[in-house]
C-alpha positions in Angstrom: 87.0 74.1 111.6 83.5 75.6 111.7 81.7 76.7 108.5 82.2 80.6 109.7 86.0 80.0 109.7 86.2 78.1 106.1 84.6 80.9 104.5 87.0 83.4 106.2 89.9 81.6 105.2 88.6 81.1 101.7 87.6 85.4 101.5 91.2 85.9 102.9 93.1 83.7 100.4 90.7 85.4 98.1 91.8 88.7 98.9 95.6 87.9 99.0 95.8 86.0 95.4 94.0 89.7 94.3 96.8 91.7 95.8 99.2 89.1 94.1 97.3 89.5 91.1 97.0 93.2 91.2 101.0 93.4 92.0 102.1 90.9 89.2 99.9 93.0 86.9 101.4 96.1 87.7 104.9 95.0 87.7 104.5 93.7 84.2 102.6 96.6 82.9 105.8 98.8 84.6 108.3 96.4 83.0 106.6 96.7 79.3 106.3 100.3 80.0 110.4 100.7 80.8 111.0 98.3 77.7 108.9 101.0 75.5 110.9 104.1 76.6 113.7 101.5 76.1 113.1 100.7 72.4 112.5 104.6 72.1 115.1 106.1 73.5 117.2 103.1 71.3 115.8 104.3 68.2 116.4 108.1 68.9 112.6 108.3 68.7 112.4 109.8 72.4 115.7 111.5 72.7 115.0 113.4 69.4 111.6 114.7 71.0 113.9 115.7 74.5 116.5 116.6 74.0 117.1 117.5 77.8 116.9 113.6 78.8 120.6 113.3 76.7 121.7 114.3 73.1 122.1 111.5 70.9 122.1 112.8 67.3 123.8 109.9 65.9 
């Protein structure tokens, strides 16, 4: 392989374990994010605010 093609491959892989990184990252933020409205909604915090997303007036 010439030089020219070693640093393509190397930018590509680059670019790829950013999209991986950048898709990871957003999946987790998405995942702590639904656990939050989770732990909300559990402790009436969020249904009490909205009522429309399901009365739960225990």
């Amino acid at each position: 392989m010439g030089e020219r093609a070693k640093q393509r491959t190397k930018y590509f892989k680059g670019r790829i374990q950013g999209l991986v990184n950048a898709y990871e990252f957003m999946a987790y933020n998405l995942y702590r994010l639904e656990r939050m409205l989770f732990i909300f909604e559990f402790t009436g915090v969020w249904t009490d605010r909205h009522p429309q997303l399901g009365e739960r007036n225990d």
